[in-house]
C-alpha positions as CSV (number, residue, x, y, z in Angstrom):
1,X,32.3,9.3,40.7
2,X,35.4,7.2,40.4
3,X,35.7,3.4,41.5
4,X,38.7,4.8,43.9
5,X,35.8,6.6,46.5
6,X,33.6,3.1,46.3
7,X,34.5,1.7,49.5
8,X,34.5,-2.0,49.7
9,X,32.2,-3.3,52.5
10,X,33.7,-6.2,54.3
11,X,31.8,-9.9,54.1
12,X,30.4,-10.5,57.4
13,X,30.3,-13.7,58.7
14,X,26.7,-15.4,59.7
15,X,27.0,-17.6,62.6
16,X,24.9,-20.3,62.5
17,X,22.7,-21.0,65.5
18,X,24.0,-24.7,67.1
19,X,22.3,-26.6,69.9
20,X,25.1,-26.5,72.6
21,X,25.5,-22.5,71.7
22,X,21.6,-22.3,72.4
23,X,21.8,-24.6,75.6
24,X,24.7,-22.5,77.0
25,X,22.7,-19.3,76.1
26,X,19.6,-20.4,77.8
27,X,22.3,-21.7,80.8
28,X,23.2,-18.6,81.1
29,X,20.1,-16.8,80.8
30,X,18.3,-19.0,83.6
31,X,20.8,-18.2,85.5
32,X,21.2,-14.6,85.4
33,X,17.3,-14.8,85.6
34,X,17.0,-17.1,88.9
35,X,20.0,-14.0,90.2
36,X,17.2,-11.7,89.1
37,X,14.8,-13.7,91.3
38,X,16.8,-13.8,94.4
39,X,17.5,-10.5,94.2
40,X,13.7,-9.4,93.7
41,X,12.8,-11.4,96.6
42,X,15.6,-9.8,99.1
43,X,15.0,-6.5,98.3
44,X,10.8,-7.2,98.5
45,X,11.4,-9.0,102.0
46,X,13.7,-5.9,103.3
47,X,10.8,-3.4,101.9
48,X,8.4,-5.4,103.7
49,X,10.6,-5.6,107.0
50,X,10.8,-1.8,107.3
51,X,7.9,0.2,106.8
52,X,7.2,3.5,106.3
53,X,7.0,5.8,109.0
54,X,5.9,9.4,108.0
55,X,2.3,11.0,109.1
56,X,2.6,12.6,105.7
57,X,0.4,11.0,103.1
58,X,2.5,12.6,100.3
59,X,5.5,11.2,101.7
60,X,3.8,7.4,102.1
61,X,2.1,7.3,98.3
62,X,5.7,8.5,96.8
63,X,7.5,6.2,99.1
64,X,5.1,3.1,98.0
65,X,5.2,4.4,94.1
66,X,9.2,4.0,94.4
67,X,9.6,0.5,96.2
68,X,6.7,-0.6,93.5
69,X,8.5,0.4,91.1
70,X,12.0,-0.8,92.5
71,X,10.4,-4.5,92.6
72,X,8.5,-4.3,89.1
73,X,11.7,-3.2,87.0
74,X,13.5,-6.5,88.8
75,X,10.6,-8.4,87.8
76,X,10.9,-6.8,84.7
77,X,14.2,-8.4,84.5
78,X,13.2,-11.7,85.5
79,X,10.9,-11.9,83.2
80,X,12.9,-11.4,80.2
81,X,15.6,-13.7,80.8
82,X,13.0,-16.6,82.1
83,X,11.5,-15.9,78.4
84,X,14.7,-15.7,77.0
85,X,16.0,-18.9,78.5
86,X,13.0,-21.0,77.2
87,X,13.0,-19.9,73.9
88,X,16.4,-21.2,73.4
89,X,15.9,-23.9,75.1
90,X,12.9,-24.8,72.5
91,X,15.3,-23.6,69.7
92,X,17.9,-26.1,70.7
93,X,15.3,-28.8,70.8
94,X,14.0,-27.5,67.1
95,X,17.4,-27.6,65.7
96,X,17.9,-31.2,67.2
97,X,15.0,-32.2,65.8
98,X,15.8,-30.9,62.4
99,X,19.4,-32.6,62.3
100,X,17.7,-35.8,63.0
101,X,15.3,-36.0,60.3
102,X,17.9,-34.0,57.8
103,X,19.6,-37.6,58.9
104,X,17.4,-39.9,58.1
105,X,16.8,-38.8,54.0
């Protein structure tokens, strides 16, 4: 093989985690998850509000497999970005805390 068919790969740049970019992620992330949570909660409360009405039992076990399932994939959700948003939180705090001491030596 010739050099001329070697493709070049482009450098890629890292981006290097900083505390205000991991505040603003886990801004945005308990916010998209407290959304989640309002959203959960409606849509459990209007489940709730209207019950099934069907002598079928077929009909009443899919019907309460669906709504469960409905409010556990929100929870789901939820979840996640609640997770999300603390662990960059406590990176934020970990790199803080490692710009001080790099400081102080």
């Amino acid at each position: 093989m010739s050099d001329q068919n070697v493709r070049q790969v482009p450098e890629q740049r890292t981006q290097v985690p900083t505390p205000f970019r991991c505040l603003t992620g886990a801004i945005m992330s308990g916010g998209l998850g407290f959304a989640s949570y309002s959203l959960m909660m409606a849509i459990a409360t209007t489940f709730a509000n209207k019950p099934i009405h069907s002598d079928n039992p077929m009909v009443v076990n899919l019907s309460s497999a669906v709504r469960t399932l409905v409010v556990g994939v929100i929870a789901l959700g939820t979840g996640i970005f609640g997770v999300v948003a603390i662990g960059l939180l406590a990176l934020a705090v970990q790199l803080l805390m490692q710009q001080l001491t790099k400081q102080k030596s």
